[in-house]
C-alpha positions in Angstrom: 4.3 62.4 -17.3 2.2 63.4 -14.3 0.9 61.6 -11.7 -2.6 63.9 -11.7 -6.4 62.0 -11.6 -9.1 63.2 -11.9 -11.3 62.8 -9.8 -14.0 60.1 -10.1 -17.5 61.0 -10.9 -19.8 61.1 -8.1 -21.6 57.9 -7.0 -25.6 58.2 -6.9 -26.5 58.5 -3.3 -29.2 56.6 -3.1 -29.1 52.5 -1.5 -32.0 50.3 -1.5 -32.6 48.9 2.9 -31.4 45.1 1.7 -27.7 47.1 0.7 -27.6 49.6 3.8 -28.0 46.8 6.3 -25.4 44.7 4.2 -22.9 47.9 4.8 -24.1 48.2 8.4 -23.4 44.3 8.9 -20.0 44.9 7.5 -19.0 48.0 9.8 -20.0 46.5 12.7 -18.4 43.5 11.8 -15.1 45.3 11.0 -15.2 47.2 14.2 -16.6 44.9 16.5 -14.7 41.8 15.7 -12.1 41.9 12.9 -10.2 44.8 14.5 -9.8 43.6 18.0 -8.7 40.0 16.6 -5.9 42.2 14.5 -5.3 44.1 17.0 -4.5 41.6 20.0 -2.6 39.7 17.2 -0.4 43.0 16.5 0.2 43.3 20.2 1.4 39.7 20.7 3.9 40.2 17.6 4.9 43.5 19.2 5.9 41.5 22.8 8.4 39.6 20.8 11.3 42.5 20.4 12.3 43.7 17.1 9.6 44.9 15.5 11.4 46.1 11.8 11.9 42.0 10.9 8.8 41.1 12.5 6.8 39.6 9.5 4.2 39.8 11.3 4.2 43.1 13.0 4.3 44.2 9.7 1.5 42.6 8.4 -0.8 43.1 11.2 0.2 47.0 10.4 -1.0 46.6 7.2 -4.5 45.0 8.1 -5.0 47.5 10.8 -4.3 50.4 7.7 -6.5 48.5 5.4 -9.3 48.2 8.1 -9.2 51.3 9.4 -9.8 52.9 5.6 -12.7 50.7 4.8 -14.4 51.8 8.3 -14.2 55.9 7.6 -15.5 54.7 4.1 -18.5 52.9 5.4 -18.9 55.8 8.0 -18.5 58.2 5.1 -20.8 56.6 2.4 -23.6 55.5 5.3 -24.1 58.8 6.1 -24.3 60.6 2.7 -26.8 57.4 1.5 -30.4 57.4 1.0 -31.8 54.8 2.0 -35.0 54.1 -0.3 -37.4 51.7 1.6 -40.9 52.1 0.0 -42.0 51.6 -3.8 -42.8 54.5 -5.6 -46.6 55.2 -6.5 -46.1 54.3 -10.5 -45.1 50.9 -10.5 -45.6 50.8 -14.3 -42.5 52.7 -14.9 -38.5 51.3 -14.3 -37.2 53.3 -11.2 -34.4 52.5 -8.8 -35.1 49.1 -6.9 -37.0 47.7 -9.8 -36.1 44.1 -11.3 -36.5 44.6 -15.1 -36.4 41.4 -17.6 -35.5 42.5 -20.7 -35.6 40.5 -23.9 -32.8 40.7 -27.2 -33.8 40.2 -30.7 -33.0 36.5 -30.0 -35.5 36.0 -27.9 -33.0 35.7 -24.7 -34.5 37.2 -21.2 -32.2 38.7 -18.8 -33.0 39.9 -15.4 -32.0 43.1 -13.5 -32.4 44.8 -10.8 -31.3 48.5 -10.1 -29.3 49.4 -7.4 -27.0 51.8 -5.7 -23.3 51.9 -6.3 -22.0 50.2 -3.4 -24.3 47.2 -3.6 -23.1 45.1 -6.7 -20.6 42.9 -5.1 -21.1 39.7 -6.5 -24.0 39.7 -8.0 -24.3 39.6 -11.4 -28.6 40.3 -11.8 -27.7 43.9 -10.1 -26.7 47.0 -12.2 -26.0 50.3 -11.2 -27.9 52.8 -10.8 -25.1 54.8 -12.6 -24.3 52.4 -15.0 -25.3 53.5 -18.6 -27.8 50.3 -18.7 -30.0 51.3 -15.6 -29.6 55.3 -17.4 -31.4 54.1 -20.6 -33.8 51.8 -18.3 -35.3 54.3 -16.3 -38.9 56.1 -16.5 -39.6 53.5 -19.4 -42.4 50.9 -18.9 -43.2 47.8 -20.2 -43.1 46.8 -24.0 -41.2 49.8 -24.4 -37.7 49.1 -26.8 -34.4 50.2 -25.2 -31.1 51.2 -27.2 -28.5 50.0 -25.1 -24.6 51.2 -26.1 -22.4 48.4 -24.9 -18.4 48.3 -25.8 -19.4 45.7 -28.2 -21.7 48.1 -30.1 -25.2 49.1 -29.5 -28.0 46.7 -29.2 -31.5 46.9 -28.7 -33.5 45.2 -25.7 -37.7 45.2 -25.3 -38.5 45.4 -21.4 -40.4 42.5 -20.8 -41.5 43.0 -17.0 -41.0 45.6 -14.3 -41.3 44.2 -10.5 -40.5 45.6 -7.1 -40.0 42.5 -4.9 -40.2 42.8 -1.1 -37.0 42.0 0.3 -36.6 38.5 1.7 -37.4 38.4 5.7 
């Protein structure tokens, strides 16, 4: 047995401005704040002697680690991402930054809106960009019927509407 990946597929490069200044808000809070708070903390358990039974030494270590990754990952990503900041000229067609509401053979609407890899956290209206949904979404336009293949099986959606929303001030 070998411990061999391979490596992940590629994420899209491309990040709507509402996601890039959410990444930017989070390195600068990282770096600015977080670290400095872990670090003083790691430098007060230091000043207390023996630092391999030192809980939290240790610990502080470890945040410092963690931190430190998720900053050359922000650095990284930031400066490989688009940024797309204008809606394009068709409006009539599904591309990224569009909310889509689609509709089931039920009858049931569902709203979504595509966006770049690194901005789904918690949100469960966005999809990405890269995701197999948003692949058979794009360049179609309203009225148009959609195969979707989901783990479940395939099933068939109608896209009701196509928006691009300015972003909230």
């Amino acid at each position: 047995m070998t411990r061999y990946r391979p490596p992940s597929p590629p994420k899209s490069a491309y990040i709507t401005q509402e996601g890039a200044q959410a990444l930017l808000a989070e390195l600068k809070y990282l770096w600015k704040e977080k670290r400095p708070a872990v670090t003083e903390t790691v430098r007060e358990a230091a000043a207390q002697g023996d630092r391999s039974e030192n809980a939290e030494y240790i610990y502080g270590k470890k945040q410092l680690r963690e931190i430190d990754r998720r900053v050359r990952y922000l650095e990284k990503r930031l400066d490989v991402c688009t940024v797309v900041d204008r809606f394009p000229a068709d409006q009539s067609k599904v591309f990224f930054g569009a909310w889509v509401t689609l509709e089931d053979e039920d009858g049931t609407l569902k709203e979504y809106r595509i966006v770049g890899a690194d901005e789904l956290d918690h949100n469960p209206a966005y999809i990405s960009i890269d995701s197999p949904v948003a692949r058979a979404l794009l360049k179609k336009e309203e009225g148009d019927e959609v195969l979707i293949r989901l783990a479940a099986g395939e099933k068939c959606y109608v896209i009701d509407t196509i928006e691009y929303r300015a972003p909230a001030a």
